[in-house]
C-alpha positions as CSV (number, residue, x, y, z in Angstrom):
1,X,-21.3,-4.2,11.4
2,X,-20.0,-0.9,10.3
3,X,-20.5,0.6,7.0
4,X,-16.9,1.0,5.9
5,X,-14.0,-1.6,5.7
6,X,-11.3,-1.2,7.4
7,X,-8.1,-3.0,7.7
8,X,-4.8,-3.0,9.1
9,X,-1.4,-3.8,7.4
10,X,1.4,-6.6,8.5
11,X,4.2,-7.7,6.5
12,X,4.9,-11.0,6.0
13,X,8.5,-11.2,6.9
14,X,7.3,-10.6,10.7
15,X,5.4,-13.5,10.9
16,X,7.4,-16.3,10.4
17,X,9.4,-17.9,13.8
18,X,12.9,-17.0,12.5
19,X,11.9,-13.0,11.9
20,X,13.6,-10.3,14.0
21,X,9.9,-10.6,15.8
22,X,10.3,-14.6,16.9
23,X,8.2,-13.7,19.7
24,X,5.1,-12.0,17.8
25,X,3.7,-13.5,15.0
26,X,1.4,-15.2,17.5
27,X,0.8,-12.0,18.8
28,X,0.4,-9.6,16.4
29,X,-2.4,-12.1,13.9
30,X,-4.5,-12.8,17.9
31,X,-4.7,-9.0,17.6
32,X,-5.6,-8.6,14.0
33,X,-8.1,-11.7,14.6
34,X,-9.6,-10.3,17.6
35,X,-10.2,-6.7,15.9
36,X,-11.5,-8.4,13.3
37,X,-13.8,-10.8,15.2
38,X,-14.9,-8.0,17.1
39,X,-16.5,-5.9,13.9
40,X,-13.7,-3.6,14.2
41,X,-11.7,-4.0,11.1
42,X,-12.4,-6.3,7.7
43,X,-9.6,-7.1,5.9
44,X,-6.0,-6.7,6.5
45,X,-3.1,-6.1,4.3
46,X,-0.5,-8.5,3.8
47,X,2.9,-7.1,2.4
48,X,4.9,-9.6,0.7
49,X,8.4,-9.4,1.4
50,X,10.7,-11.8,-0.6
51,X,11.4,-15.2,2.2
52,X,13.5,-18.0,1.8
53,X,10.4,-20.5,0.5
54,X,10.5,-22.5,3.6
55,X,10.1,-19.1,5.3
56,X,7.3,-17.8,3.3
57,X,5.2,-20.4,3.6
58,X,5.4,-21.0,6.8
59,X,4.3,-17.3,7.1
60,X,1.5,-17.4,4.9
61,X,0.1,-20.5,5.9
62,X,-0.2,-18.4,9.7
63,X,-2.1,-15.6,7.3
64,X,-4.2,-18.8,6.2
65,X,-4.7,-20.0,9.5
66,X,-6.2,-16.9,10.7
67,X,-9.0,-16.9,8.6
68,X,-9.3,-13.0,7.9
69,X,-10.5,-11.9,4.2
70,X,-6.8,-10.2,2.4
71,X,-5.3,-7.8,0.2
72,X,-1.8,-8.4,-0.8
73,X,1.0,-5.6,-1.5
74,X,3.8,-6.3,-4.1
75,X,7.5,-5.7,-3.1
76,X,8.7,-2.6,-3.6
77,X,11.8,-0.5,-4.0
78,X,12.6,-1.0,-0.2
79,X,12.4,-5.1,-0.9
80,X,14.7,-4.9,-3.9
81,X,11.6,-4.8,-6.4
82,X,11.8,-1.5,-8.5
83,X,9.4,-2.2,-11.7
84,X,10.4,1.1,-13.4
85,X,14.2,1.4,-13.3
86,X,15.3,-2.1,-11.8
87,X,19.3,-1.1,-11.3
88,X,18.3,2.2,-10.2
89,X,19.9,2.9,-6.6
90,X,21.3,-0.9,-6.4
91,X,24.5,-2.1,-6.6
92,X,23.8,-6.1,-7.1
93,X,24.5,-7.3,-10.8
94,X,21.5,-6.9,-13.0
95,X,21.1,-10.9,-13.4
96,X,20.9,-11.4,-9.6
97,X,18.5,-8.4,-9.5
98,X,16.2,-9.6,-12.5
99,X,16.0,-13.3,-10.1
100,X,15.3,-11.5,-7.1
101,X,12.1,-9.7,-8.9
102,X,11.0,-13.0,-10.3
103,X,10.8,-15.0,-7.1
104,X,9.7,-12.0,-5.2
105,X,6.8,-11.5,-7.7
106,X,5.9,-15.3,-7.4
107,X,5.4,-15.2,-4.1
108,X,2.9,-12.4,-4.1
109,X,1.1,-14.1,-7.0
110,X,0.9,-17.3,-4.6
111,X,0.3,-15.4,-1.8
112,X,-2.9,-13.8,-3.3
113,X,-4.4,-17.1,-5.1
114,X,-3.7,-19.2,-1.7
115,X,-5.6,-16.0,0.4
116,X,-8.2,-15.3,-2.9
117,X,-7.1,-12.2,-2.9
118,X,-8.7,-10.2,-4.9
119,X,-6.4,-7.0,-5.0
120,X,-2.2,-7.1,-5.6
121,X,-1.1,-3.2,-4.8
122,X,1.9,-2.7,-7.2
123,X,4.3,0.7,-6.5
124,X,5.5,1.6,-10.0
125,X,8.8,2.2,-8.6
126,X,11.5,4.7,-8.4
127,X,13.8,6.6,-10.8
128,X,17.1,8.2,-11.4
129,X,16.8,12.1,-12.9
130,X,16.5,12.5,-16.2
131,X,15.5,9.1,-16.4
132,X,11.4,9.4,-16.6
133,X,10.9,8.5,-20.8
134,X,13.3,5.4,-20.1
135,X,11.4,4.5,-16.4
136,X,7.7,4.7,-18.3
137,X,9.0,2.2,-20.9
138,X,11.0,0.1,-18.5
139,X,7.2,-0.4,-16.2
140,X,5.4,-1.4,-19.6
141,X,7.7,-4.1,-19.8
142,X,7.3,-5.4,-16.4
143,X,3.3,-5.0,-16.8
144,X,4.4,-7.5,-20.2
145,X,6.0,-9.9,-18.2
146,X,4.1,-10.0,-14.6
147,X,0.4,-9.5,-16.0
148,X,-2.3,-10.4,-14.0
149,X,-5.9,-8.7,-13.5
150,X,-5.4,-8.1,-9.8
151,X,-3.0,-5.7,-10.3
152,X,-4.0,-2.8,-8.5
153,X,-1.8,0.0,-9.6
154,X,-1.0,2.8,-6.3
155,X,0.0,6.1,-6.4
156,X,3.2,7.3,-5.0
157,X,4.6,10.6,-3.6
158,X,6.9,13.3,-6.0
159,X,10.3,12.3,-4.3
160,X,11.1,10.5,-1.8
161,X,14.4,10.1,0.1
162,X,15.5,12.5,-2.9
163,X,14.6,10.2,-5.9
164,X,12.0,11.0,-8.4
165,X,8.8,8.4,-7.9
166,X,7.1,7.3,-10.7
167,X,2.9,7.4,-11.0
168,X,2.1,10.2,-8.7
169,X,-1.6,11.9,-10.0
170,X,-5.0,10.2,-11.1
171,X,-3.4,11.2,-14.9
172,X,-0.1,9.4,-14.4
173,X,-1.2,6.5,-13.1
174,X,-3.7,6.0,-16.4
175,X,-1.2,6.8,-18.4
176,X,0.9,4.1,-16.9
177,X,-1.5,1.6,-16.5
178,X,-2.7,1.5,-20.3
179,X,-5.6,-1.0,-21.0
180,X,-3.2,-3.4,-18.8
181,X,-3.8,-2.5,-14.9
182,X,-7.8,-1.7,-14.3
183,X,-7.6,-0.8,-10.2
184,X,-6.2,1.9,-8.9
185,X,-4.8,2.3,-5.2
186,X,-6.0,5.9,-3.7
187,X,-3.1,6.6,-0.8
188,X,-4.4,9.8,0.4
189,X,-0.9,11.0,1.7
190,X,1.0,10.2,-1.0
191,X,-1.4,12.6,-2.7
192,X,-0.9,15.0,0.1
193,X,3.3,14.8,-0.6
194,X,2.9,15.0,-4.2
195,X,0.6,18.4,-4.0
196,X,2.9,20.0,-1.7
197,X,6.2,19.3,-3.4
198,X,4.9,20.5,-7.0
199,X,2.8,22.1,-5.7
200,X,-0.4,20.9,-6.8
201,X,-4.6,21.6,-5.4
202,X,-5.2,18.3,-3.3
203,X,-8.6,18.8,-3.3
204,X,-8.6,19.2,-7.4
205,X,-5.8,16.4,-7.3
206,X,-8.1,14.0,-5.4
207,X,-10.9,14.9,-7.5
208,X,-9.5,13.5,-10.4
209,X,-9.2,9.7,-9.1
210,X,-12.8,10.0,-9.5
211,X,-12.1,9.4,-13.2
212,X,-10.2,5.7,-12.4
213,X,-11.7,2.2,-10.7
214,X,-10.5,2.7,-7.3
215,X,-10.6,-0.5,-5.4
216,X,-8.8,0.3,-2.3
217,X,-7.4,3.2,-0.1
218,X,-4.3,3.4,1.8
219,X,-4.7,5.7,5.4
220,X,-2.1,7.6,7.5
221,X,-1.5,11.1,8.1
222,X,1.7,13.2,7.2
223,X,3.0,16.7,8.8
224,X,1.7,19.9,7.9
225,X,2.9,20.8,4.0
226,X,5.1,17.9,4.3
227,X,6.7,16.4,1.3
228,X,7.9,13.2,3.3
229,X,5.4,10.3,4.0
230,X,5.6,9.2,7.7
231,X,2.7,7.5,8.1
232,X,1.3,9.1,11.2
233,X,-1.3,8.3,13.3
234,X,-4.5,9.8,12.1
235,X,-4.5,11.7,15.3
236,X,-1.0,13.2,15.2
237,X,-0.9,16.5,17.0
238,X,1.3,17.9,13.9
239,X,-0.8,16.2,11.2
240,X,-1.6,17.6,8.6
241,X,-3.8,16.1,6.4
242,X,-7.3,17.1,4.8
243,X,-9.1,15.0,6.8
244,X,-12.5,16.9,5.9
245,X,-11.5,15.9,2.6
246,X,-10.7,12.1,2.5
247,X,-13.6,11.1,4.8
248,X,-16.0,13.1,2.4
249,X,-14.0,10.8,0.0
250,X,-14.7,8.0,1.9
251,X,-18.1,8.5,2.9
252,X,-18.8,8.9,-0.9
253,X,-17.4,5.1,-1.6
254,X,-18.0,3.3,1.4
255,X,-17.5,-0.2,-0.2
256,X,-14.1,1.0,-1.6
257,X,-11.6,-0.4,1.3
258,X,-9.8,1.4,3.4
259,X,-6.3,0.0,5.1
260,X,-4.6,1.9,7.8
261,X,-0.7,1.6,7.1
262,X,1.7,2.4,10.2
263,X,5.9,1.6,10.8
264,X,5.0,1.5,14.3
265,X,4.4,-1.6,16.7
266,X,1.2,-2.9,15.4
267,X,0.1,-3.9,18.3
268,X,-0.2,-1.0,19.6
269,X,-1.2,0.9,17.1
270,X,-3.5,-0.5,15.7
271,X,-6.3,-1.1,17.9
272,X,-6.3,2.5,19.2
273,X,-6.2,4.2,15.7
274,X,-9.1,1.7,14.6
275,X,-11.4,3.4,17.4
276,X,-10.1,7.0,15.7
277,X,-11.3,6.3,12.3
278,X,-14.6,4.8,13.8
279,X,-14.5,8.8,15.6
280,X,-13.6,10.7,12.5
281,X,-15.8,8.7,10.4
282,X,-18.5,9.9,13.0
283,X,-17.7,13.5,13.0
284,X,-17.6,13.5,9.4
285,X,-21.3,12.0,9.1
286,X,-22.8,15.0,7.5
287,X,-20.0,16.3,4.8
């Protein structure tokens, strides 16, 4: 068994029978069982995306059925959960939007308590400029109303699509988490697009989540001096991560997780860019 723990991400939305991927979700969990069966990965990320119930569970009880230790990730801005500035960028009436937040943060609570999940990544959420005084007080209340320990607070990129992100440094995220949220998600290209858009010393930047409880760390790569997270392969001839940097990161808190996060096919994806962490975490043996 290697000395790291890796996962893989899939969202829950393309595992159910009626998804845009009817055909997969047989597929893609064989795959994530057999890496997993295979010593290759140890956990896998499930994103909760908000389901018609009858829909959701018949998702999660495939998670279930696959037997594979999980980390779940909140909703986020892109699911019609924005914790920070709910209304921001969305045109539905502020009831329907407050209903859509509650049953979409249900579900990830039942999500995580029927996989004993341990972790619940939570994205702060998005903004409207000017609006950062009133987005910090708007994410205290939602921490007031959706509390729980597992809450595992990640940071996010400067901008992205143009909008101001909330929670981007080791410092911001503290701030933001109060005595309330006690994990901390390290996505090492987030940090990359943050440092290059202010810009900001990735290696100081990254030194400073050595101050918080990290509990898990999101993977990809990004483009050279990019501000814009992709989520490349690792490998990805115009990459341009510090990879020198984050596996001496890594190396340093090998029982901290580590889940690769991709938009591409997950099947194949996955299973090749598995085999190039197993490489890089290699090469980078002595650093």
């Amino acid at each position: 068994m290697a000395d790291y723990n890796l996962g893989c991400t899939v969202q829950l939305d393309e595992l159910h029978t009626s998804s845009a991927q009817a055909s997969r979700p047989s597929e893609t969990l064989a795959l994530l069982t057999k890496l997993y069966d295979e010593g290759n990965i140890r956990h896998i990320q499930i994103q909760a995306v908000p389901l018609p119930q009858p829909l959701f569970q018949e998702a999660l009880d495939r998670v279930v059925a696959a037997g594979i230790p999980s980390v779940v990730h909140a909703p986020h801005h892109s699911h019609g959960v924005n914790p920070c500035a709910p209304t921001a960028y969305d045109d539905r009436p502020a009831a329907e939007i407050k209903e859509h937040i509650e049953v979409a943060m249900s579900q990830t609570f039942e999500a995580a308590d029927t996989l004993g999940a341990e972790t619940i990544v939570l994205h702060a959420g998005r903004y409207e400029p000017g609006g950062r005084s009133a987005a910090v007080e708007e994410f205290s209340r939602f921490l007031d109303t959706y509390t729980d320990p597992r809450l595992t607070l990640e940071n996010l990129p400067s901008v992205y699509a143009g909008h101001p992100l909330l929670g981007t440094t080791a410092e911001e995220l503290a701030a933001l988490a109060g005595g309330t949220i006690t994990q901390f998600c390290l996505d090492f290209p987030h940090l990359a697009c943050t440092v290059n858009h202010r810009p900001l010393s990735f290696l100081d930047e990254l030194g400073r989540f050595e101050r918080l409880n990290v509990t898990l760390h999101h993977l990809s790569n990004l483009r050279r001096g990019s501000i814009h997270d992709e989520h490349l392969e690792l490998d990805h001839p115009d990459g341009g991560l510090d990879l020198a940097a984050v596996f001496a990161r890594l190396r340093r808190h090998p029982a901290v997780p580590v889940t690769l996060e991709y938009k591409q096919d997950i099947p194949e994806i996955y299973t090749r860019q598995a085999r190039v962490f197993t490489g890089l975490w290699e090469d980078h043996a002595g650093e």
